[in-house]
C-alpha distance (Angstrom), angle and dihedral (degrees) to the residues before:
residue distance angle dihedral
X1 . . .
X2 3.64 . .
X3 3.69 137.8 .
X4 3.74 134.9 -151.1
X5 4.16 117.5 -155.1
X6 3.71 124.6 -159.7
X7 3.59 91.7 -81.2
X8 4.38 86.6 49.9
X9 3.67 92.0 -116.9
X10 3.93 114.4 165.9
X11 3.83 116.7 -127.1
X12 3.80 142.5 116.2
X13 3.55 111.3 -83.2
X14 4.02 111.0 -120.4
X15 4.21 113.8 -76.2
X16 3.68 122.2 -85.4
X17 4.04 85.9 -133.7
X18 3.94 118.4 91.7
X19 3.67 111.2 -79.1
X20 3.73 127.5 -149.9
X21 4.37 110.5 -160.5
X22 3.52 118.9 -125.1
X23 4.16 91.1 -133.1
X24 3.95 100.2 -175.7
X25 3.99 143.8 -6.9
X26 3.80 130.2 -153.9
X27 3.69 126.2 179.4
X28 3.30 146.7 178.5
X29 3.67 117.0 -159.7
X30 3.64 145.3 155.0
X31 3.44 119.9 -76.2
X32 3.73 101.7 45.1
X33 3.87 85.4 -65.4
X34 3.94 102.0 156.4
X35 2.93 107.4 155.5
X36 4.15 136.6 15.4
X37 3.70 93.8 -94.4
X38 3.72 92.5 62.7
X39 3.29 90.2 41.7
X40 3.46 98.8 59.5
X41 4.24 86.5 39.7
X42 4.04 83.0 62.0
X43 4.02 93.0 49.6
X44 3.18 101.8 36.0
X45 4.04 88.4 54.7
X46 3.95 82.5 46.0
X47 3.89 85.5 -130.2
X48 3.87 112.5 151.9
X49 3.83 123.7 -139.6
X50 4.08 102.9 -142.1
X51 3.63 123.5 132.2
X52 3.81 134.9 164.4
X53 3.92 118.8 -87.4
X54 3.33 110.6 -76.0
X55 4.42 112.3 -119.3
X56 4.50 82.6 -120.7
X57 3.83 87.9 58.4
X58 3.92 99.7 44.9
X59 3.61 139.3 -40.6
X60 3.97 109.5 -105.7
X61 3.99 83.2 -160.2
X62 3.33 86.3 81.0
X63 3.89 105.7 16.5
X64 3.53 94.4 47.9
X65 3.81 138.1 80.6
X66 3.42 140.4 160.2
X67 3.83 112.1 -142.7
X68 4.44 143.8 58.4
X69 3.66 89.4 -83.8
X70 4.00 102.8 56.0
X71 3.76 93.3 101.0
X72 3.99 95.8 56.1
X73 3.39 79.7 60.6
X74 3.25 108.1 48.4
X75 3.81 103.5 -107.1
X76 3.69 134.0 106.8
X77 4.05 129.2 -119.8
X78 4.17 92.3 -140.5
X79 3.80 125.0 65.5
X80 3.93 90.3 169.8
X81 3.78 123.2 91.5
X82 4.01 134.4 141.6
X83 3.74 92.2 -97.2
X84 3.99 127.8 -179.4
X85 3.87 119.6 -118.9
X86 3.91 100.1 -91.4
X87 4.08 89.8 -125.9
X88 3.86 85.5 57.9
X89 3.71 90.5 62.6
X90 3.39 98.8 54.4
X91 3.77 107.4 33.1
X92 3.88 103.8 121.1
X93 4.28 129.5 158.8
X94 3.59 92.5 -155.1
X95 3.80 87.9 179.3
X96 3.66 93.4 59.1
X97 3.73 95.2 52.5
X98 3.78 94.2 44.8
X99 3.19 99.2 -112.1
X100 4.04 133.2 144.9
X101 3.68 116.1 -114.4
X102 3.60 104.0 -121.9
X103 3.89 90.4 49.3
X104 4.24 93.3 51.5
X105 4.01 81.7 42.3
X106 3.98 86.2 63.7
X107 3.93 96.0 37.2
X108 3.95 104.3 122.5
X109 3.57 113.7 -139.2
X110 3.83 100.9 -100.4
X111 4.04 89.8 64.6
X112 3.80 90.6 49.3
X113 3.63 97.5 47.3
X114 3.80 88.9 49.8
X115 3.79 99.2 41.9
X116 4.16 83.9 52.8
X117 3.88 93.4 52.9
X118 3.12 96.9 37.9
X119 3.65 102.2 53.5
X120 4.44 81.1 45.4
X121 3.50 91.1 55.3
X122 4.03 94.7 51.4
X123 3.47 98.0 37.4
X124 4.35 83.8 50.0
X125 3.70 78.8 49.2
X126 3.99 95.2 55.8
X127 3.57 93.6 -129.5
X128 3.89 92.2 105.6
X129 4.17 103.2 105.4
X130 3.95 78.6 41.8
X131 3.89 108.6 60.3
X132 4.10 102.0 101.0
X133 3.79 114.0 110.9
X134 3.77 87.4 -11.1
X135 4.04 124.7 159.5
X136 3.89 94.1 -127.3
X137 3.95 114.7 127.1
X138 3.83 128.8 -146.4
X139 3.81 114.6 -140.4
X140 3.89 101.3 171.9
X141 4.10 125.9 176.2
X142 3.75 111.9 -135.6
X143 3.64 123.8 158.8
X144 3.96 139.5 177.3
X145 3.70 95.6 -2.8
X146 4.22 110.1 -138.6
X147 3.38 105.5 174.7
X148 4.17 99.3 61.4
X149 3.86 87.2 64.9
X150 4.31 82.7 69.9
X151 3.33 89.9 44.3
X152 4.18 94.6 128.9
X153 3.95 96.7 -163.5
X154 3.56 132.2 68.5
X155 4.13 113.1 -168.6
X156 3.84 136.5 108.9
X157 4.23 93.9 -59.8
X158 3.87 101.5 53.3
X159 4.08 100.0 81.5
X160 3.44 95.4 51.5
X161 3.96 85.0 40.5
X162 3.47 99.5 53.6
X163 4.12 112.9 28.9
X164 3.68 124.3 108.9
X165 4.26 79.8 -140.8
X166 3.68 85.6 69.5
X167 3.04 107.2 49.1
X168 3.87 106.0 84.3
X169 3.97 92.0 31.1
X170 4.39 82.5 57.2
X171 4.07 88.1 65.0
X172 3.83 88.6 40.3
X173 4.10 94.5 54.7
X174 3.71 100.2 34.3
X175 3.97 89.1 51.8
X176 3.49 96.0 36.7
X177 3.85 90.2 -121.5
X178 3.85 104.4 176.7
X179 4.05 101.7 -163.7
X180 3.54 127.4 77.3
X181 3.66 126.4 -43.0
X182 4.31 121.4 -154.4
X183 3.60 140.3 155.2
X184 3.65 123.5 -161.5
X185 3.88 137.8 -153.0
X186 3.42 114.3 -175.7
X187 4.19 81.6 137.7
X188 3.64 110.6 -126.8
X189 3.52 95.7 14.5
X190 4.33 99.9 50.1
X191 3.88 95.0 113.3
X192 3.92 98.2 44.6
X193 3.56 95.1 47.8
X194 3.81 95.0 41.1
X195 3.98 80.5 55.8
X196 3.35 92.3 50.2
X197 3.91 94.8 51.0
X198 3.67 90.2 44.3
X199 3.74 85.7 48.0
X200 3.88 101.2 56.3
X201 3.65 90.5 40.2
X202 3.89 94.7 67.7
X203 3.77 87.2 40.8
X204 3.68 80.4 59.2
X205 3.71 97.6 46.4
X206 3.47 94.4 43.5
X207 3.83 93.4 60.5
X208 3.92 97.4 37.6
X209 3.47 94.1 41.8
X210 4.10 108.5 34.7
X211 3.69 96.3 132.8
X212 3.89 101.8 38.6
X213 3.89 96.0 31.5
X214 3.85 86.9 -165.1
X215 4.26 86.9 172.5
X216 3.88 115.4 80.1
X217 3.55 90.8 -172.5
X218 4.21 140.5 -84.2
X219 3.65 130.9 -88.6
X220 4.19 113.7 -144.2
X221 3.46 114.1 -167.1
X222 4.02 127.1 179.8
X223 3.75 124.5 -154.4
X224 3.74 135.0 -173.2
X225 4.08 128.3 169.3
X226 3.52 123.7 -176.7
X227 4.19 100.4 -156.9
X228 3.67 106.3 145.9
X229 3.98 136.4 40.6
X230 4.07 93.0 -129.9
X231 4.67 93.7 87.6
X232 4.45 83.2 48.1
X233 3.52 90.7 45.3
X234 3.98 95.6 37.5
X235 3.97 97.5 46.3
X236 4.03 87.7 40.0
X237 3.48 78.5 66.3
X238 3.79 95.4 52.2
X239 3.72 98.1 49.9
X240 3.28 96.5 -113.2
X241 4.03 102.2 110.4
X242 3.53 119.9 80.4
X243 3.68 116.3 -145.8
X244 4.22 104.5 -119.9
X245 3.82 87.0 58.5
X246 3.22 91.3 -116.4
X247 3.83 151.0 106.5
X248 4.03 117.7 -113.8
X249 3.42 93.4 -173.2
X250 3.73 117.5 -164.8
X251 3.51 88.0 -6.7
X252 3.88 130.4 124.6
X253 4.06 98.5 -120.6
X254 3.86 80.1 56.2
X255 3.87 102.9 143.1
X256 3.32 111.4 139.9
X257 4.31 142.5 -20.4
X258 3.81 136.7 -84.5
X259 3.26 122.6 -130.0
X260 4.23 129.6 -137.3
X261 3.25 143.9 168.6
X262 3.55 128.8 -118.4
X263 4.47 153.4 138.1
X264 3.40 125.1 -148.6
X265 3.90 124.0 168.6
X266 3.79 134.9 -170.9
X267 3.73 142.7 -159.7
X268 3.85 116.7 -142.0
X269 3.68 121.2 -165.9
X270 3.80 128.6 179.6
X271 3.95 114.4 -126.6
X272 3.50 109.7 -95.0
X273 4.04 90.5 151.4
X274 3.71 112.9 49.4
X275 3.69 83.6 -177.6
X276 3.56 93.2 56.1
X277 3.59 97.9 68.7
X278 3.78 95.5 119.3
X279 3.48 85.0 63.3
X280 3.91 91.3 65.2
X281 3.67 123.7 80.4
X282 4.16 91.2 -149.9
X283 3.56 137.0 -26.5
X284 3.85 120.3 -116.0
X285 3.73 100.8 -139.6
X286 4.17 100.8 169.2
X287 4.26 134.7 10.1
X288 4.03 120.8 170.2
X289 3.85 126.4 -175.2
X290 3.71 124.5 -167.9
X291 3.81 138.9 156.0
X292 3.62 130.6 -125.0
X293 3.90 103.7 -122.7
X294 3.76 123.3 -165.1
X295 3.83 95.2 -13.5
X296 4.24 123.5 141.5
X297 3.60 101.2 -58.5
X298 3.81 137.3 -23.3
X299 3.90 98.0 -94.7
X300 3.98 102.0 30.4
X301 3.64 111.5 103.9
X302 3.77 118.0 -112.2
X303 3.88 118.6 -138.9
X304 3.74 104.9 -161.7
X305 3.99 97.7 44.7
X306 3.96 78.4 46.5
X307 3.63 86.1 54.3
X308 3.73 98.0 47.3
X309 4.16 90.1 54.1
X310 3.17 97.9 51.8
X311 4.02 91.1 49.4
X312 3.69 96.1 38.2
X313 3.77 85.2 60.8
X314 3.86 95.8 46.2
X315 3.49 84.8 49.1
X316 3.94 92.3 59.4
X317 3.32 91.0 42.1
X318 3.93 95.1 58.9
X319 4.09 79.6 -127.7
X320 3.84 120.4 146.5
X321 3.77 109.5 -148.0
X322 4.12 97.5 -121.0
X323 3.88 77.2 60.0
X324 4.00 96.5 67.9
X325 3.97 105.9 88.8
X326 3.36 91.4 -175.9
X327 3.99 143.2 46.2
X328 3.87 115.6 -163.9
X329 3.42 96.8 -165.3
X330 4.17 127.7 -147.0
X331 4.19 76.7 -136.5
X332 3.58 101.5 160.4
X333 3.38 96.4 165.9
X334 3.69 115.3 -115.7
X335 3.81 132.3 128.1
X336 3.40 97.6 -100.4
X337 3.92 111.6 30.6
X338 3.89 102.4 53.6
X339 4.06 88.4 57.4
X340 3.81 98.5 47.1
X341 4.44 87.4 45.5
X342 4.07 90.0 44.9
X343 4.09 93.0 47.6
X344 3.94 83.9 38.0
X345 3.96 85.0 61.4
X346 3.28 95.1 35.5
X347 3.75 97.3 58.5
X348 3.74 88.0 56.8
X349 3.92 108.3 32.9
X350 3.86 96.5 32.0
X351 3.82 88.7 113.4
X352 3.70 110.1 72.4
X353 3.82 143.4 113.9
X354 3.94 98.7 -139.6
X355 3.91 121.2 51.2
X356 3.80 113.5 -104.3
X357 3.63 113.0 -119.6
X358 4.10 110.4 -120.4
X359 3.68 109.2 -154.8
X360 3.64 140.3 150.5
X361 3.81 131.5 -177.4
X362 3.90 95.1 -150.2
X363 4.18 87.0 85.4
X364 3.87 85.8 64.5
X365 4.30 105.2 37.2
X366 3.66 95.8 12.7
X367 3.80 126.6 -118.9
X368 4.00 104.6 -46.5
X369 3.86 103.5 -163.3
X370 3.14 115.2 -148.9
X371 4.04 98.5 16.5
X372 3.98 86.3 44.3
X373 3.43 94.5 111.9
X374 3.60 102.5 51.0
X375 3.73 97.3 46.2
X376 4.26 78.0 60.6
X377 3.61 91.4 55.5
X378 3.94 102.2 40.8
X379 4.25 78.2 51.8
X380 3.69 87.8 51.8
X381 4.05 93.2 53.3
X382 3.34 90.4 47.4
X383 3.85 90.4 52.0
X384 3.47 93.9 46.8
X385 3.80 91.8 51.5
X386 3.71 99.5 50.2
X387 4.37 96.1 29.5
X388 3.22 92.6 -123.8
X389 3.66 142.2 128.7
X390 3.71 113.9 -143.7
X391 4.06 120.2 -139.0
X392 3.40 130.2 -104.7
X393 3.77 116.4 -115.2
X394 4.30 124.0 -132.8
X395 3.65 91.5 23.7
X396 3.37 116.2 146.3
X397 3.89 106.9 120.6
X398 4.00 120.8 31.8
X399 3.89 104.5 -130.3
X400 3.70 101.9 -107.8
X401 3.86 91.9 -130.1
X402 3.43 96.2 64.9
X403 4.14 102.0 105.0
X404 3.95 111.9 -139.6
X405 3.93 99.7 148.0
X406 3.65 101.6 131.4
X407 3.85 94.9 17.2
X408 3.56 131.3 119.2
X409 4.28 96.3 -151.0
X410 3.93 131.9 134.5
X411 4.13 120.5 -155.1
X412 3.46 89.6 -159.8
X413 3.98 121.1 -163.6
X414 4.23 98.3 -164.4
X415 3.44 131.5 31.1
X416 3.35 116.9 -59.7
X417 4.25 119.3 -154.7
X418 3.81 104.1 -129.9
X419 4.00 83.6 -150.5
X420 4.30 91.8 -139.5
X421 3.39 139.4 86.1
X422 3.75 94.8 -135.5
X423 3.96 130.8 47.9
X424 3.38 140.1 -174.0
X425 3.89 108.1 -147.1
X426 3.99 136.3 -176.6
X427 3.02 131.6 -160.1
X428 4.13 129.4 -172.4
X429 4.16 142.5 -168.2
X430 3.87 134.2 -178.4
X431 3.52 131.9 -157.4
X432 3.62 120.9 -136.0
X433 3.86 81.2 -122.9
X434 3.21 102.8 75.0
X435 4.29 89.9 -90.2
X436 3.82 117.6 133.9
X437 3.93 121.0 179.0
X438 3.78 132.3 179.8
X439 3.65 140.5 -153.0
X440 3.86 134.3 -174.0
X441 3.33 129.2 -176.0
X442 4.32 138.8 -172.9
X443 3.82 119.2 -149.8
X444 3.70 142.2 151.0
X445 3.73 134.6 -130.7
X446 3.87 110.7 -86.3
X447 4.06 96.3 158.9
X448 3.57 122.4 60.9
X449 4.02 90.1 1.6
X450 3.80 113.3 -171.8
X451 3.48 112.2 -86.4
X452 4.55 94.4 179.8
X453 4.17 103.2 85.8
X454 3.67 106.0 -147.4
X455 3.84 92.9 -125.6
X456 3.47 119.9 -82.9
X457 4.31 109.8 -127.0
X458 3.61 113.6 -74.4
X459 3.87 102.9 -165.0
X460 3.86 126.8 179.3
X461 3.50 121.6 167.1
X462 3.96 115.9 -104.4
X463 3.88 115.2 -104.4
X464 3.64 96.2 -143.8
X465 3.96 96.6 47.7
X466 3.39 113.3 3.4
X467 3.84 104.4 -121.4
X468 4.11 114.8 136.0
X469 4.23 108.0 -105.0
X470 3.27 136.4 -167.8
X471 4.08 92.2 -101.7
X472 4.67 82.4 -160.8
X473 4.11 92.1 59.9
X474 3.91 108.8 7.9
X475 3.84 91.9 -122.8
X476 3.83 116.8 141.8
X477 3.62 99.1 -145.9
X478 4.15 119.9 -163.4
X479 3.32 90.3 -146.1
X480 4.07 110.3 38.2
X481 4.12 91.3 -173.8
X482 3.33 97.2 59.3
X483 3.78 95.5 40.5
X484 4.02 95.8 55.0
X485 4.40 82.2 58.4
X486 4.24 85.3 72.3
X487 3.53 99.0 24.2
X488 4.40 93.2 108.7
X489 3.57 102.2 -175.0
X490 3.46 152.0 -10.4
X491 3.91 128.6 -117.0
X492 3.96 113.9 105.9
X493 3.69 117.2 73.3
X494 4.10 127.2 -161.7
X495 3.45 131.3 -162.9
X496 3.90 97.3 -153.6
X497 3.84 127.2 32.9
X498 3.92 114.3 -93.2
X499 4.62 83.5 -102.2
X500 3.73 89.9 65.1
X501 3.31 106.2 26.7
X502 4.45 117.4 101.4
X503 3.68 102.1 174.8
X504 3.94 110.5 12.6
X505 3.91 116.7 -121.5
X506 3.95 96.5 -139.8
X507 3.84 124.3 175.5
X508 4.18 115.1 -165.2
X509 3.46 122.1 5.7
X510 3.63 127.6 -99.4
X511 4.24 137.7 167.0
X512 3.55 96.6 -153.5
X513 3.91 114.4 110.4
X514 4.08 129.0 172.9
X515 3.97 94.2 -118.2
X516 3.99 113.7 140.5
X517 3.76 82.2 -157.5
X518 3.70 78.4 64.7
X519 3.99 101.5 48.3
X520 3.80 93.7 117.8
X521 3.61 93.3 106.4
X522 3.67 118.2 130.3
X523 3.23 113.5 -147.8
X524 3.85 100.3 -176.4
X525 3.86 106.9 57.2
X526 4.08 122.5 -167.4
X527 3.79 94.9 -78.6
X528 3.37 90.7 62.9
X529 3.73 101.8 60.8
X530 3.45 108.1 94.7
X531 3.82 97.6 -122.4
């Protein structure tokens, strides 16, 4: 069900379920993408950020070959992948975060990367001269852990230096964060579940502790680094590569994922201040994480428990699934995954009267692993904020298995306005494992807001029969609230109501009309989008 503001914006009005605000984002991405504005300048211009392997990561020389038998030997068929500048993985103040010299010396990329977006993401937060002794968790998704194999030293620092384990429980100590401290790897899911957990656990709080209110929130961070040749030469192997280095999502030369690099770190809050909700970049309304079980193999995705997450977390959210605007897809790209995830949604949001937007920011950074998820959800703020839905990059053919009969859906390839100033967005991630999770989220536009007010109802009552009239079109509506919602503009005026009236007395000219038929008009236009 819709809602109109002041202004007569359409949108969903926020959930009836719980909500925990999404306070801040920071990234670090490839492509120069600090931060989430130039992040959403690089989707939004549906650029893509691969490049080939640089020679101070591996040498493709060696690494790198060109035909069915590279991966009996030990090489890999891709030397393309969504990789970080090199100085950005290693850029570290060790003074600033108190830490000794020889231990930031042995820090492996993923805990740098994370300590940097994390401290962004509080400090964006304001909570930054107020961390000591604090009751802010640290969920953090961190899988398969590259760089510690180059670790060069061996002494009392490097565990603690190098272990995914670490990783969160770093933040927590150098911060003096007081609440709970967990990494996950569930592989391409880490983030979103880590989300999720961070999620339910303010839920938790929020009803245990709703006088004391001894949480201040959680910051969820997702990490992946790329350092070595042995994961492109190992999932090569497993068929899961595709040879551009890059993800064709939804597309028909779909045949296998690219891979990036990438962190990207959150602060959650629960909602203390209903009036501060300007303050909050969205509002996570609903998450879900469930496993697979016993289903066809251990990798092969699995449509029904697919199904059931995405539900579960609708159901949390107090969502109904014509609701969701937009689908931020796991869409990695390969011939068997995008079908299963687009039937998976289709099962549930099949029944709706506007198309669902299918998007997925792995066609533009590739398909981050373990930080995945989160690089979804900072793409979902950002669409929230400016109403948009972003394009999909390398699509030029729908893949023909991809089952839409029955389904309202778009795979769009530009911008798309969402034509609201509210949303209801989901966004989803699967593990290799067998481990799904879910995430929706409610926001309103904040960039780019719509400045043209749908007139407000001009009524004057009908010379010839007295009935109010709507004096822009003529019509004598029965029900004059819900006719100012598609009235679009104002510029024709009538003496008598459109019943009465033979030959119409019009002054100024106008091609506006109050026809639903008609109810394609945008009223943001390109300009207004924030970019």
């Amino acid at each position: 069900m819709e809602h109109f503001d002041e202004f007569m914006f359409t949108g969903p009005p926020p959930p009836l379920a719980p909500m925990v605000q999404v306070q801040s984002v920071a990234t670090t991405l490839p492509g120069t993408c600090d931060s989430p504005e130039s992040y959403w300048t690089l989707l939004a211009a549906g650029a893509e950020a691969q490049t080939e392997v640089a020679p101070d990561r591996w040498d493709p020389s060696i690494y790198y070959a060109w035909d069915e038998g590279a991966a009996s030997r030990g090489q890999t068929s891709t030397k393309h992948a969504a990789f970080l500048q090199t100085s950005e993985l290693w850029e570290l103040d060790a003074g600033f975060y108190g830490l000794r010299e020889k231990e930031a010396q042995l820090m492996v990329p993923e805990q740098r990367l994370v300590l940097r977006t994390g401290y962004q993401a509080l400090q964006d937060a304001g909570l930054e001269d107020s961390l000591k002794g604090s009751r802010i968790s640290t969920y953090v998704g961190d899988c398969a852990n590259e760089s510690a194999t180059y670790c060069p030293a061996v002494d009392a620092c490097r565990q603690t230096s190098t272990a995914s384990a670490a990783t969160a429980a770093r933040i927590a100590h150098i911060f003096g964060l007081r609440g709970g401290a967990c990494s996950f790897d569930t592989a391409c899911s880490s983030s979103l579940v880590a989300l999720g957990h961070a999620h339910t656990q303010l839920l938790h709080l929020k009803s245990e502790c709703s006088q004391s209110r001894t949480s201040r929130g959680a910051l969820v961070a997702g990490v992946r680094v790329l350092f070595g040749p042995e994961g492109f030469v190992g999932l090569g192997a497993a068929g899961f590569l595709g040879v551009h280095g890059r993800c064709f999502t939804f597309d028909s030369s779909a045949q296998g994922f690219g891979r990036g690099e990438s962190c990207c770190s959150v602060f959650l809050a629960l909602d203390e201040e209903e009036e501060d909700v300007e303050l909050h970049l969205a509002s996570l309304s609903g998450s879900s994480v469930n496993q697979d079980g016993r289903s066809a193999s251990l990798t092969a995705p699995n449509g029904p428990s697919q199904q059931s997450c995405i539900r579960a977390s609708l159901r949390m959210a107090s969502m109904s699934p014509d609701s969701v605007a937009v689908a931020e897809c796991h869409g990695t790209g390969t011939s068997l995954g995008d079908p299963i995830e687009v039937g998976a949604l289709r099962g549930v949001m099949s029944d709706r009267s506007r198309p669902l937007m299918m998007t997925s920011s792995k066609s533009n950074v590739g398909h981050a692993e373990s930080s995945a998820g989160l690089n979804g959800l900072a793409k979902c703020i950002s669409m929230l904020m400016t109403s948009t839905s972003a394009p999909n990059v390398h699509l030029r053919a729908l893949n023909p298995n991809l089952d839409t009969s029955g389904f309202p859906c778009l795979y769009e390839d530009e911008c798309v306005d969402a034509d609201r100033n509210s949303q209801n967005i989901g966004v989803s991630s699967f593990g290799f494992g067998g481990t799904n999770a879910r995430a929706d989220l409610w926001g309103h536009c904040q960039q780019g807001p719509r400045s043209e007010l749908l007139v407000s109802a001009v009524y004057f009552p009908c010379s010839g029969c007295g009935v109010s009239f709507c004096r822009s079109c003529g019509e004598a509506p029965r029900n004059l609230d819900q006719h100012r919602r598609w009235c679009s503009g104002e510029g024709m005026s009538f003496s008598s109501c459109s019943s009465c009236r033979r030959d119409a007395s019009m002054v100024g000219k106008s091609n506006l009309v109050c026809d639903r038929a008609l109810i394609v008009h945008l009223v943001g236009k390109f300009g207004r989008l924030g970019w």
